[in-house]
C-alpha positions as CSV (number, residue, x, y, z in Angstrom):
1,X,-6.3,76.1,53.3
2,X,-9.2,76.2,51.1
3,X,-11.6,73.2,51.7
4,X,-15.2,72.4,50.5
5,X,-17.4,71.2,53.3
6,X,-20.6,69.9,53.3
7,X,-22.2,71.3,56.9
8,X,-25.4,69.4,56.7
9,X,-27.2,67.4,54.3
10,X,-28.0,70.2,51.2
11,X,-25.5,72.6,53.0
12,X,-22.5,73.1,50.7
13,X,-19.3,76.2,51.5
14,X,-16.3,76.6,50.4
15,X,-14.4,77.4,53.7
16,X,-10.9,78.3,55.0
17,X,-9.6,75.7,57.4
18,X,-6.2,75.2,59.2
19,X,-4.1,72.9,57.5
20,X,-4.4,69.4,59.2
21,X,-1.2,67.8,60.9
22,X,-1.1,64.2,60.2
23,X,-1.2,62.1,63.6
24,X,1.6,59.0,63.5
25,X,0.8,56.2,61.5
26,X,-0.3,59.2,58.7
27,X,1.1,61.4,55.9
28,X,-0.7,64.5,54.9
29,X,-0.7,65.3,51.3
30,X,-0.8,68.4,49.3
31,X,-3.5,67.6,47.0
32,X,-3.0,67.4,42.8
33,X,-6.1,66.4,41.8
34,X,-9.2,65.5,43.3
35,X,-12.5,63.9,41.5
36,X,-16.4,64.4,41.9
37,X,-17.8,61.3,42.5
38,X,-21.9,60.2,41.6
39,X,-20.9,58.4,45.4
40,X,-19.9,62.3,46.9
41,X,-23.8,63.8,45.6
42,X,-25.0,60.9,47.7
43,X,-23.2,62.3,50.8
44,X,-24.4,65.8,49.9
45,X,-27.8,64.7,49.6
46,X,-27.8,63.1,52.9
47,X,-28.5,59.4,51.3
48,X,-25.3,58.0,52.9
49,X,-24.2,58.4,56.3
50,X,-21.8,60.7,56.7
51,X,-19.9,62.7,59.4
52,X,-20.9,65.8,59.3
53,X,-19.8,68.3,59.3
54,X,-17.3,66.7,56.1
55,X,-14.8,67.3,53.4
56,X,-15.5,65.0,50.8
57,X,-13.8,63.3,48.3
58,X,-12.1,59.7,47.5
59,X,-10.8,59.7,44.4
60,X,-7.3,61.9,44.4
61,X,-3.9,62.2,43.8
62,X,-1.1,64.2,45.2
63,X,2.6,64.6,47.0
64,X,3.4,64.1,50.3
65,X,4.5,66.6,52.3
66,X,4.5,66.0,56.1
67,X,4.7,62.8,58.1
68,X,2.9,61.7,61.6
69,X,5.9,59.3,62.3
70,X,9.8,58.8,61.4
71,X,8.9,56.1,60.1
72,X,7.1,57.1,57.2
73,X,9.1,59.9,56.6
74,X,10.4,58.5,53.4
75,X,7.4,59.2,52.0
76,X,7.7,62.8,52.0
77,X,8.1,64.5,48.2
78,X,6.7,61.1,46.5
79,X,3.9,61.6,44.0
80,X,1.0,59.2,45.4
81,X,-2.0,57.8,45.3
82,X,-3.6,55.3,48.3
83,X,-6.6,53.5,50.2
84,X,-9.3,55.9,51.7
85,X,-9.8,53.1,53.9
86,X,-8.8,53.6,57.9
87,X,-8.2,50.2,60.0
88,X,-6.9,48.9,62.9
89,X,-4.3,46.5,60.6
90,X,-4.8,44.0,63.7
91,X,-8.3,42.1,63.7
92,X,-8.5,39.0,61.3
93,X,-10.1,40.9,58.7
94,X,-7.3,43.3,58.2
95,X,-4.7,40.7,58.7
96,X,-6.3,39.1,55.8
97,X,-6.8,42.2,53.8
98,X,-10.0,42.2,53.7
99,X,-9.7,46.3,54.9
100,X,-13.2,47.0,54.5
101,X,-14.7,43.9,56.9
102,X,-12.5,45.8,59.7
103,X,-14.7,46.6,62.8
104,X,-13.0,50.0,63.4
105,X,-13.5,51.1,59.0
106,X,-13.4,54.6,58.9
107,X,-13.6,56.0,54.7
108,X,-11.6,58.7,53.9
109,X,-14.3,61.2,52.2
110,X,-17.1,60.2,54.1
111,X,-16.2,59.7,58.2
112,X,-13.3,61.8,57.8
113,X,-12.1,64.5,55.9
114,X,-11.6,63.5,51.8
115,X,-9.9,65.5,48.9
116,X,-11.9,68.4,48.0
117,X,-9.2,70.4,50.0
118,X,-6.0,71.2,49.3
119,X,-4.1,68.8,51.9
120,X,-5.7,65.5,53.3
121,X,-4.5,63.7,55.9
122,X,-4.1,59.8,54.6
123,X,-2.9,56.5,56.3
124,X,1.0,55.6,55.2
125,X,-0.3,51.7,55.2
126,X,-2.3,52.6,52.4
127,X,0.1,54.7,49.6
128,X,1.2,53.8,46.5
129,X,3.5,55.5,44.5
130,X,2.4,57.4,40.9
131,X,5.2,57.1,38.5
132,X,6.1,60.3,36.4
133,X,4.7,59.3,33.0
134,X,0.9,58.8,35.2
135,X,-0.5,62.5,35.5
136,X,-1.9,63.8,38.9
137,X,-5.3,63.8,37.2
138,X,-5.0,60.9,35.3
139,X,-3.8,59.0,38.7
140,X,-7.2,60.5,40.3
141,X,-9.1,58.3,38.3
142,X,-7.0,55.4,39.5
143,X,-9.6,54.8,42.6
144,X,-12.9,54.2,40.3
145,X,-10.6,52.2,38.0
146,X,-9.5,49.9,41.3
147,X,-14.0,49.6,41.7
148,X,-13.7,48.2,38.6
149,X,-10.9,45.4,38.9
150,X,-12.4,45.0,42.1
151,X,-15.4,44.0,40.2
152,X,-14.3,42.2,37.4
153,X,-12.1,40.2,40.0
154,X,-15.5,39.2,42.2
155,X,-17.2,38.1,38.9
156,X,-14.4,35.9,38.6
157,X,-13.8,37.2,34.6
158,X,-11.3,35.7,32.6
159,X,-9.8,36.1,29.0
160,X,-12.2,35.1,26.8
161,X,-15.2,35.6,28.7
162,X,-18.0,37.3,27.3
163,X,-19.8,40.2,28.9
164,X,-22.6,42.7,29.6
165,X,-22.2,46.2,31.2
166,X,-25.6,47.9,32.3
167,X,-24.7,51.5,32.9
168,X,-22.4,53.6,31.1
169,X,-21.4,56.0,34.0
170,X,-17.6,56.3,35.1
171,X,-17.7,53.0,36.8
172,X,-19.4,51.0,34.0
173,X,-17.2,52.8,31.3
174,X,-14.1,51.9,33.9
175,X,-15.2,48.2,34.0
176,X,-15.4,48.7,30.4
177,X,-11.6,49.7,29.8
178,X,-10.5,46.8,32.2
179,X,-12.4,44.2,30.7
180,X,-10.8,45.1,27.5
181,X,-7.7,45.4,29.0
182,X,-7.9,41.9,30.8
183,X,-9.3,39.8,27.0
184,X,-12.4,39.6,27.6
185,X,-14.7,39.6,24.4
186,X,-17.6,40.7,22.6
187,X,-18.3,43.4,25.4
188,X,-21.9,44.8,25.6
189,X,-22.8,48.5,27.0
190,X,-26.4,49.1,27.8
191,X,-27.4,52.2,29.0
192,X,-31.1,54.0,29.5
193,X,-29.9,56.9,26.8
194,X,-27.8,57.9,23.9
195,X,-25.6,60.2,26.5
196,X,-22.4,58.0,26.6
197,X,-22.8,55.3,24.7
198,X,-20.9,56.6,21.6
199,X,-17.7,57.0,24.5
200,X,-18.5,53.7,25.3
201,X,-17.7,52.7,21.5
202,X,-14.4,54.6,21.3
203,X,-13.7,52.8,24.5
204,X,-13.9,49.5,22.2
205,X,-17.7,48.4,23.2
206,X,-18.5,45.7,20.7
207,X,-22.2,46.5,20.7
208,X,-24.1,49.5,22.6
209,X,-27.6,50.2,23.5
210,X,-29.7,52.8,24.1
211,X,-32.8,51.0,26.6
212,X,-35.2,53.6,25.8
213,X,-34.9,52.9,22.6
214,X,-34.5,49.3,21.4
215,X,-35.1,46.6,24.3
216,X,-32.3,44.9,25.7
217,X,-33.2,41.4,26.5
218,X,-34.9,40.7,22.6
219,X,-31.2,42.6,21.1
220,X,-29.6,40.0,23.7
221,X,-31.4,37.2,22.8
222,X,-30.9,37.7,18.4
223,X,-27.1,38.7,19.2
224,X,-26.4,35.8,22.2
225,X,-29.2,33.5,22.2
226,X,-27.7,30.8,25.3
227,X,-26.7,33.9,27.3
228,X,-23.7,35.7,28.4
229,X,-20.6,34.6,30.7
230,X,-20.6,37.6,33.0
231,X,-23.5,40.2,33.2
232,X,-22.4,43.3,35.9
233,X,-24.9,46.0,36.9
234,X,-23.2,49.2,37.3
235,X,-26.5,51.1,38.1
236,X,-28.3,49.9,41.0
237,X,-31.8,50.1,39.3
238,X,-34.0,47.8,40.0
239,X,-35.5,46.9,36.6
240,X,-31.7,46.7,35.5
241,X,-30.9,44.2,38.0
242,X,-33.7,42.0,37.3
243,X,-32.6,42.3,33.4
244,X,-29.3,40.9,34.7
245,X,-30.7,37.3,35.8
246,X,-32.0,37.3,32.7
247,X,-29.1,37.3,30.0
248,X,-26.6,35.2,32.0
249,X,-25.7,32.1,30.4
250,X,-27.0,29.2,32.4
251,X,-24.4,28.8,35.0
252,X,-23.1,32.3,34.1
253,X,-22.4,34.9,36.8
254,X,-24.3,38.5,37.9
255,X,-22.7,40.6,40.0
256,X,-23.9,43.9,41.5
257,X,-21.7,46.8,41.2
258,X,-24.5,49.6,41.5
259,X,-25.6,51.1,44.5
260,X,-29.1,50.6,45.4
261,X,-29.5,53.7,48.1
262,X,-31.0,51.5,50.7
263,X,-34.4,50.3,48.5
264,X,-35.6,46.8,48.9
265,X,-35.8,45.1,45.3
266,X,-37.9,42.7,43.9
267,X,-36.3,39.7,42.4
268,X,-37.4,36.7,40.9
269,X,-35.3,33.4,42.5
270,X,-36.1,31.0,39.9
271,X,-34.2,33.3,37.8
272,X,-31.3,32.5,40.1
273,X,-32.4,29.0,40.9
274,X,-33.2,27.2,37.6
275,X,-30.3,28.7,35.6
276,X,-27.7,28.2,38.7
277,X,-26.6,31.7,38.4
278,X,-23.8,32.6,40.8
279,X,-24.7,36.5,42.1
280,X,-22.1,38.4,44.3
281,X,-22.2,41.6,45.5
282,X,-19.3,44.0,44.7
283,X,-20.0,47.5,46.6
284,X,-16.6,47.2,48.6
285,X,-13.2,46.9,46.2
286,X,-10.3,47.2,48.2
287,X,-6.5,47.0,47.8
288,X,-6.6,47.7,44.1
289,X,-4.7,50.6,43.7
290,X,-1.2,49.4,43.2
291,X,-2.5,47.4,40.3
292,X,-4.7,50.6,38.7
293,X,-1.5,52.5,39.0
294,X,0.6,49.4,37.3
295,X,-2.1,48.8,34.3
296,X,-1.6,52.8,33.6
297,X,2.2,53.0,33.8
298,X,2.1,50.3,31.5
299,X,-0.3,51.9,28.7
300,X,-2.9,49.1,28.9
301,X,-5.5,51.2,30.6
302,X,-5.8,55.0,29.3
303,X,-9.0,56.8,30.9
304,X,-7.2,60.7,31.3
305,X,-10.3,61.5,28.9
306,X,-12.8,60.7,31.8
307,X,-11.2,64.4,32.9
308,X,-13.7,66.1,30.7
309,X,-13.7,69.1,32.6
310,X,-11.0,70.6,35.1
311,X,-12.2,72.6,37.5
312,X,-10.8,75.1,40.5
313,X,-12.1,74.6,44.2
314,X,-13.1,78.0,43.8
315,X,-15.4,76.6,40.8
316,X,-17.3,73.9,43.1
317,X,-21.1,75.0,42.3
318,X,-20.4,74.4,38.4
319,X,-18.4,70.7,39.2
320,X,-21.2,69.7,41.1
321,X,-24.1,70.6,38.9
322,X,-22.1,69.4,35.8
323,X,-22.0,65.8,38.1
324,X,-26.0,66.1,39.0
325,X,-27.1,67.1,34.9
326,X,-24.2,64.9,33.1
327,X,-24.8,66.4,30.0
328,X,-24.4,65.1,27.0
329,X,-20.3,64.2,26.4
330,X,-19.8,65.2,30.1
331,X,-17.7,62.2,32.4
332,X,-16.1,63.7,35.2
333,X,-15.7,67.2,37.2
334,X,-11.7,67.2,38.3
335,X,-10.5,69.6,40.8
336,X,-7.0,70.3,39.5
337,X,-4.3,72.1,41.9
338,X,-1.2,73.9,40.0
């Protein structure tokens, strides 16, 4: 099978690999659709540990077509989607669900072999099945939509709520479509450019801003003066983050859905302190798959236009590059299998 490996840090092929047998306990699946992630340039770049050499590749869809077990076999011709994450299903943490707290997490995509193949071996535990009127590509996207509902479900958002989105990327433009979806109201969308913000107002934003051209917190404080219910960082950025303390309501909530690639940040507590914020982290969003998949099949959530390009495997050099430059109306690099 064709797969795209990463060797080394900065070492990228497109190789021919046997195709994998899945052990018991696993399916393998003959890969649909498979997205580039900001997450996989990371890997690339040798900013998050990795087992090299790796396959990349989280976000995908796909049928099953071999089993590791009996048991499982029923699986087998089902159009799916499922966890990347590999656990014991023992320890408390698993027996609680909380997957990604397990002391033996392994991440599909990043410790072993992902999607940017055309089969990947996948736990059973962790499928869910894609109904016929979700597309393979469109079912993809279902793993960055689960970061979001992850998200929005940490923050502890509610109909009615109002709220801030700073970053327009696929995970910021995802929380953007679930907060929408969920009733929440007068949603904001900052980002440092122009580039997606006028998505991000087809997608139902209330207000956008460009930050390096009108400043944030004086727009904030003329359209919200006491502050807003929920303010999410999708970026990671430092000066982003500390904007965030800064337009929650007193009381209101920040949470953190950017990753920071390992920098220590300066904050300033009595941000925190005086206005009782309540600031949670939400870097790990597990188990949200099934309900992705749900708010799809149901027409409450449509992001298929994410897709704005549909590549080959074959095509890897121009998916990645396209990920790395986003131009301008650029979302996501697909890898789409016939």
């Amino acid at each position: 099978m064709k797969a795209i490996v990463i060797k080394e840090p900065g070492c990228v092929a497109l190789e021919e690999k046997n195709i994998p047998e899945p052990p018991a306990g696993f399916v393998r699946v003959r890969v649909k659709a498979a997205a580039i992630c900001a997450t996989d340039l990371e890997i690339i770049d040798g900013n998050i540990p990795a087992g090299y050499p790796i396959t990349p590749g989280h976000e995908w869809s796909g049928i099953v077509d071999a089993a590791g077990s009996g048991e499982d076999s029923g699986w087998i011709g089902k159009r799916v989607v499922g966890s990347n994450d590999v656990v014991c299903l023992k320890c408390d943490a698993c027996r609680k669900g909380e997957w990604r707290y397990c002391s033996d997490f392994e991440e599909i995509g990043f410790k072993r072999d992902g999607a940017y193949a055309e089969y990947v071996i996948v736990p059973a535990y962790g499928l869910c099945e894609l109904p016929e009127k979700v597309s393979f590509v469109h079912g993809a996207l279902c793993e960055p939509l689960g970061v979001a509902l992850g998200t929005l479900e940490k923050a502890g958002a509610g109909f009615g709520d109002t709220l801030v989105i700073i970053g327009a990327g696929s995970i910021g433009l995802c929380i953007l479509a679930a907060a929408r979806a969920m009733g929440m109201r007068e949603i904001v969308v900052a980002a440092s450019t122009e580039k997606r913000l006028k998505i991000a107002k087809q997608m139902g934003a209330a207000y956008v801003f460009a930050m390096n051209e009108r400043n944030l917190e004086e727009e904030m404080k003329r359209l919200r003066p006491k502050g807003t219910d929920i303010v999410i960082d999708a970026t990671g950025i430092e000066s982003c983050i500390q904007q965030s303390l800064r337009l929650a309501r007193k009381g209101g909530t920040v949470a953190l859905a950017g990753y920071g690639r390992g920098k220590i940040m300066k904050i300033r507590m009595d941000d925190i302190h005086i206005h009782n914020l309540r600031v949670v982290g939400a870097g790990n969003n597990w188990n949200q798959h099934k309900k992705a998949v749900e708010m799809m099949a149901g027409g409450l959530i449509n992001i298929e236009h994410f897709a704005t390009d549909q590549i080959s495997l074959d095509e890897y050099e121009k998916g990645l590059d396209l990920a790395r430059r986003r131009p301008e109306g650029f979302l996501k690099a697909v890898f789409v299998h016939e």
